[in-house]
C-alpha positions in Angstrom: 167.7 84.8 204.5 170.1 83.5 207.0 173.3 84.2 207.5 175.5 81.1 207.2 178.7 79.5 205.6 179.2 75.8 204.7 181.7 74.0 202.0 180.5 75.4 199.4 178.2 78.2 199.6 177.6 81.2 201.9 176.1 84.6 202.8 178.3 86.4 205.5 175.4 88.2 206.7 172.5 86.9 205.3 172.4 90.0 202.1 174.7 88.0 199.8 174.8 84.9 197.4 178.2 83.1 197.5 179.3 79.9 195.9 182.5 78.4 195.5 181.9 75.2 193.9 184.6 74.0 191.6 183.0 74.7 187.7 185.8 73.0 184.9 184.4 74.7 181.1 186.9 73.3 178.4 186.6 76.1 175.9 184.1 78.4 177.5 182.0 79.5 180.3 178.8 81.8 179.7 177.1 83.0 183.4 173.3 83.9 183.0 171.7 85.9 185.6 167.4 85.3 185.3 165.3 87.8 187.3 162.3 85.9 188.9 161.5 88.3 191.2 158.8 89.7 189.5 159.8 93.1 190.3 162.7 95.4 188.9 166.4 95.5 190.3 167.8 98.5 190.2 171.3 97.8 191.5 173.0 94.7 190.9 176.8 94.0 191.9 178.6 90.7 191.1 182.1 89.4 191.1 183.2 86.1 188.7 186.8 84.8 189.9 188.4 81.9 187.5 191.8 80.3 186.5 193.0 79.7 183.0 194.7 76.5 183.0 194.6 73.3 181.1 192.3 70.2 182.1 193.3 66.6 181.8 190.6 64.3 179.7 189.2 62.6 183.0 188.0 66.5 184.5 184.6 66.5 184.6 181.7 69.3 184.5 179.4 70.4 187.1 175.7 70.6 186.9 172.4 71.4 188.8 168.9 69.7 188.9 165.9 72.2 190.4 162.9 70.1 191.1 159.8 72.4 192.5 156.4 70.6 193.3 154.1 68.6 194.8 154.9 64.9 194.5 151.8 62.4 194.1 150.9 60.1 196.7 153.4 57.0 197.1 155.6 58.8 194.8 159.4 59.4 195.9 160.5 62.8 195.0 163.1 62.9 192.1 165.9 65.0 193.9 168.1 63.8 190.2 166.1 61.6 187.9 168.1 59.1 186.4 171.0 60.5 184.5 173.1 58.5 182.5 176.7 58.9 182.2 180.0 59.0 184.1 179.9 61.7 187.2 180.3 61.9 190.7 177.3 63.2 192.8 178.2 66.5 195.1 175.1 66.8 197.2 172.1 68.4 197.3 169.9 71.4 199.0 166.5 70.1 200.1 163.3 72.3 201.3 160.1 70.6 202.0 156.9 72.6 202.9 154.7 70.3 204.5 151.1 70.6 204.1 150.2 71.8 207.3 146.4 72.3 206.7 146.2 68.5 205.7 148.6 67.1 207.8 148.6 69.4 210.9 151.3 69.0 213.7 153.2 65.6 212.8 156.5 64.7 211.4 157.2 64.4 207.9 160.4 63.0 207.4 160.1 59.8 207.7 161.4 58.7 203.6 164.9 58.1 203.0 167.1 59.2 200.6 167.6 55.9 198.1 170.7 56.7 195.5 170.3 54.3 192.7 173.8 53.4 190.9 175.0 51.8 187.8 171.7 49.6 186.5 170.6 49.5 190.4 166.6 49.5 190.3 165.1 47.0 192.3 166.8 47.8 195.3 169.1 51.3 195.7 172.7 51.2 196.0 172.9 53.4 199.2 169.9 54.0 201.2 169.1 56.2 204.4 166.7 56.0 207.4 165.0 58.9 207.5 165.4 62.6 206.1 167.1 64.2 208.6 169.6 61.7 209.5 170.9 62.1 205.6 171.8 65.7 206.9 173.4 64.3 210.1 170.4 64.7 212.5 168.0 62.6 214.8 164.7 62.6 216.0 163.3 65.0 214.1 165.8 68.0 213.2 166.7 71.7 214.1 168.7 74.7 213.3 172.7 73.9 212.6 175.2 75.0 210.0 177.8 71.9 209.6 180.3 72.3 206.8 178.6 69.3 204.5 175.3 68.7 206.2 173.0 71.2 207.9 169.5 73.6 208.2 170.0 76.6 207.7 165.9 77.2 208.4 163.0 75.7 210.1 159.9 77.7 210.5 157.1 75.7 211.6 157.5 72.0 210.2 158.9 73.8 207.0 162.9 72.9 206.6 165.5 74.3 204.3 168.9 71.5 204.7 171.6 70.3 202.7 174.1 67.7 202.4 177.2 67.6 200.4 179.4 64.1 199.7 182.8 65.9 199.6 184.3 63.6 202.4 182.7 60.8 201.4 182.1 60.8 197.8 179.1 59.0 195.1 181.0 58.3 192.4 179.0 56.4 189.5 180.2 54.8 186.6 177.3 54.1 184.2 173.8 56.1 185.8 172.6 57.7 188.8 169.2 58.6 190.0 168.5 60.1 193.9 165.5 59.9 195.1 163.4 60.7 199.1 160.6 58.9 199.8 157.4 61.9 201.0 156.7 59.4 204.2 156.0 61.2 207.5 154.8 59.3 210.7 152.7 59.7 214.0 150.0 58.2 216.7 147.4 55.9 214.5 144.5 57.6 216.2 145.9 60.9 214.5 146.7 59.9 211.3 143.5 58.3 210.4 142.0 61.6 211.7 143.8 63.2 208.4 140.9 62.2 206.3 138.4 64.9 207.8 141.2 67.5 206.3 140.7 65.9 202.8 144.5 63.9 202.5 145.5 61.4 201.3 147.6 58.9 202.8 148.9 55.4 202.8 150.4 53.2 205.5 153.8 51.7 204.9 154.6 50.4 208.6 153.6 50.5 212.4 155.2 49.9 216.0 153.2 48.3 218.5 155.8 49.2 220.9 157.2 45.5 220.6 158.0 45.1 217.2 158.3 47.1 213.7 156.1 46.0 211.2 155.2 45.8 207.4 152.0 46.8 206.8 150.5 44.5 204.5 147.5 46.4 203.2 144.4 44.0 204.1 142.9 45.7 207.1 143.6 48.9 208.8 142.3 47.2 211.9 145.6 45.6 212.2 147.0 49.4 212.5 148.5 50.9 216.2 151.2 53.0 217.5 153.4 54.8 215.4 152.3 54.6 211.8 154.7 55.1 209.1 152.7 56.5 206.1 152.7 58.2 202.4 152.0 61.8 202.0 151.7 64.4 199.8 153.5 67.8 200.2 156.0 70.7 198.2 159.6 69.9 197.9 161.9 72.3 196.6 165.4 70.1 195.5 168.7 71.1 194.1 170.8 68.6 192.9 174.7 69.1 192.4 176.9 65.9 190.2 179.9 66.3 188.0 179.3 64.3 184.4 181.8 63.1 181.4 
């Protein structure tokens, strides 16, 4: 663990769990603790701080979407799948692991985050560049604690980030669904080389150094420079969105 603080969640020195996102309950609020640690906790201290007042009929409650898993190739990853309803969308914590053994030293984050409103399904209402500019990077991404975007971890290729919308909020109306495309990128000559480690991949588009193009799928002898491709690796997502 790192220690870190943002909008809405921190751990002073990397030993505690702290959130302060805004919960509304109506009529009641029940708090379940699961141990998943495989292992028995001897001491456990918590503190639960709330206010008793009365909501208006537009307040809204809060939920969370964990997604764990590998995605398939040419598959985005399902950071929400569509929801249906009225809501605003908070943000979300995103961890990828890359598969280092099948994809060893290149980039991964090539997919953008697409945010699908309202009936939106052939093209996405909001869409990104690539997976660290969603968090506010460039260029592949580092270390930095922001108070809506950041990552908090990097070891290796592997990334812990988030993003929240609390300056700039999603609200929706009718549906939602967020979604990252698993695309990385790198030299042609290495990429290719990936299918002596056993992967899978699938080009989307190259740069020739004069111009960025679609790959159209007939020959990869058209392929050179920097490949954009599909990929398969392990995303760990949480999704945060209000509902009515």
């Amino acid at each position: 663990m790192r220690a870190f603080e943002n909008r809405f969640f921190s751990t002073a020195e990397g030993r505690s769990f702290c959130c302060a996102v805004p919960m509304p309950f109506f009529n009641r609020a029940v708090i379940v603790l699961n141990n998943r640690s495989g292992r028995f906790i001897n001491n456990l201290f918590y503190d639960i701080d709330l206010s008793l007042e009365k909501l208006c009929d537009e307040d809204m409650l809060f939920c969370a979407y964990f997604h764990d898993g590998v995605n398939s190739i040419e598959e985005n990853v399902e950071i929400l799948p569509l929801t249906k309803g009225k809501g605003r969308f908070l943000g979300a914590n995103i961890a990828v692991f890359p598969d280092e053994e099948k994809y060893p030293d290149i980039w991964w984050g090539e997919g953008e985050v697409k945010i699908y409103l309202d009936g939106d399904k052939t093209y996405p209402t909001l869409a990104g560049t690539g997976a660290e500019d969603y968090v506010g990077s460039a260029w592949a991404i580092g270390e930095f604690v922001n108070g809506s975007q950041g990552c908090v971890a990097k070891s290796g290729n592997a990334v812990s980030m988030y993003r929240f919308h609390a300056d700039d909020p999603i609200f929706f109306s009718e549906s939602i669904s967020v979604q990252l495309q698993a695309m990385g990128g790198g030299p042609w000559e290495k990429v290719k080389a990936f299918e002596q480690n056993g992967a899978k991949y699938s080009p989307v588009t190259y740069d020739d150094g004069e111009l960025h193009h679609i790959y159209k799928k007939a020959s990869e002898n058209e392929l050179a420079g920097y490949v954009n491709f599909f990929r398969k690796d392990r995303y760990r997502t949480v999704a945060y969105y209000y509902i009515k």
